[in-house]
C-alpha positions, 0 to 999 in steps of 0.5 A: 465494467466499473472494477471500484465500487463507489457506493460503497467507498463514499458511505466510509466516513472521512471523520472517522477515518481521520480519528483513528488511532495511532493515526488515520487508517481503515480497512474497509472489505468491498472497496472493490466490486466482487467481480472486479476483484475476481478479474484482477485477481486471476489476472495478476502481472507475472512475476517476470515483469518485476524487479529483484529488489533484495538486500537494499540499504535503507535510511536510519539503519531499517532492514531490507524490505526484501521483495519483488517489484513492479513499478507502474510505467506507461509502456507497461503492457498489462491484461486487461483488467489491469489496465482499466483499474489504472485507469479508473485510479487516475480518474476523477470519482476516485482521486475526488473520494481519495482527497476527500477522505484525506482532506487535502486539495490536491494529489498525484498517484503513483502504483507499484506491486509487490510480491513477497516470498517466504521469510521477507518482511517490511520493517518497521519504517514511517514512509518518505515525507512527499507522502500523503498516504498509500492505499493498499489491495490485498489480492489473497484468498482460502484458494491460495493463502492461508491466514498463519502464514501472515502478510498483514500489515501492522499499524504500529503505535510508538505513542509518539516516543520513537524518533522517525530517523531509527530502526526499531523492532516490532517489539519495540512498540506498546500496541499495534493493530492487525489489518485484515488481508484475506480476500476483497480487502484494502487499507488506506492510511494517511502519513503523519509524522510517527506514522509507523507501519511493517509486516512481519516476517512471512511463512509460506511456501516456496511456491506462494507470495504475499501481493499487494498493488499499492496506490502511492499518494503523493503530494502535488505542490508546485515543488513536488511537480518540480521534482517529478519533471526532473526526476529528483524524487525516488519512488518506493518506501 
């Protein structure tokens, strides 16, 4: 079973994408077929695979983006549904629609997930410059979440005026767009230079979490390859 549904990712618009405001973004709902989106959704990795990652230093003073992680890894043993979604990421339809709509040649994928509990937030940060962009599912539905708990990701326009290298407040920016989470939801953005983005402080329950599987796109030039082989280049935000 094919969990992307194509027919629908390659009528999205790769110029329209490229001139969204502050800088190229969709939100497209269906990426995903029903079905996939469904096995994926009953079937997420258990909390107990992922990593604590609470209280980090980040660069130009940001605070922590307090959360649980789960890097993808080959010896990874994932239900099933899972991991033929990986394998479908890695294939050539999607990494072909991905570089298509960035308008770039070349591209290496990476994927983590993340679960984030009550009172967590991603402040305000432009991500590292080795990335083209990310590509984020949403695994929320009426079942499990409720919309004022927040959790959505914020596109955030600085109109150029915030040097990347600073740790602003959402406050801080003039305007900002709301990416919609709810459901069979993703969001796809390119890096540029004042590429800013964050989530809120989230409000749930003890017993719920914001989860997101991120798809990292990352450059693939002969000194980024470099890099990875001997492990110079950091993963996360």
């Amino acid at each position: 079973m094919k969990l992307l549904d194509f027919e629908f990712l390659n009528r999205l618009s790769p110029s329209e994408f490229r001139a969204a405001e502050p800088y190229p973004w969709i939100n497209p709902e269906g990426a995903l077929r029903e079905e996939g989106f469904a096995a994926l959704y009953e079937q997420m990795p258990d909390i107990s695979m992922f990593k604590r990652r609470f209280g980090e230093k980040r660069r130009f003073g940001q605070q922590s983006h307090d959360r649980y992680a789960l890097e993808y890894e080959e010896q990874l043993k994932l239900p099933d549904p899972w991991t033929d979604f990986i394998a479908e990421l890695r294939g050539n339809e999607y990494q072909d629609w991905l570089t298509n709509m960035l308008g770039v040649p070349r591209i290496h994928l990476s994927f983590h997930w993340h679960y984030i509990p009550s009172g967590c937030s991603v402040s305000p940060h432009c991500d590292a410059l080795r990335k083209l962009g990310s590509h984020i599912f949403y695994f929320h539905t009426e079942k499990d979440w409720d919309a004022s708990w927040g959790g959505e990701t914020l596109i955030l326009d600085d109109h150029g005026k915030i040097p990347r290298e600073s740790a602003p407040a959402f406050e801080d920016f003039p305007a900002s767009y709301t990416a919609a989470t709810m459901g069979n939801r993703s969001l796809l953005f390119a890096r540029r230079g004042q590429s800013w983005h964050g989530v809120k402080p989230v409000r749930c329950p003890e017993d719920r979490m914001r989860r997101v599987f991120i798809v990292v796109i990352n450059k693939d030039s002969p000194m980024a390859r470099l890099k990875r082989a001997i492990g110079l280049e950091p993963r996360g935000y």
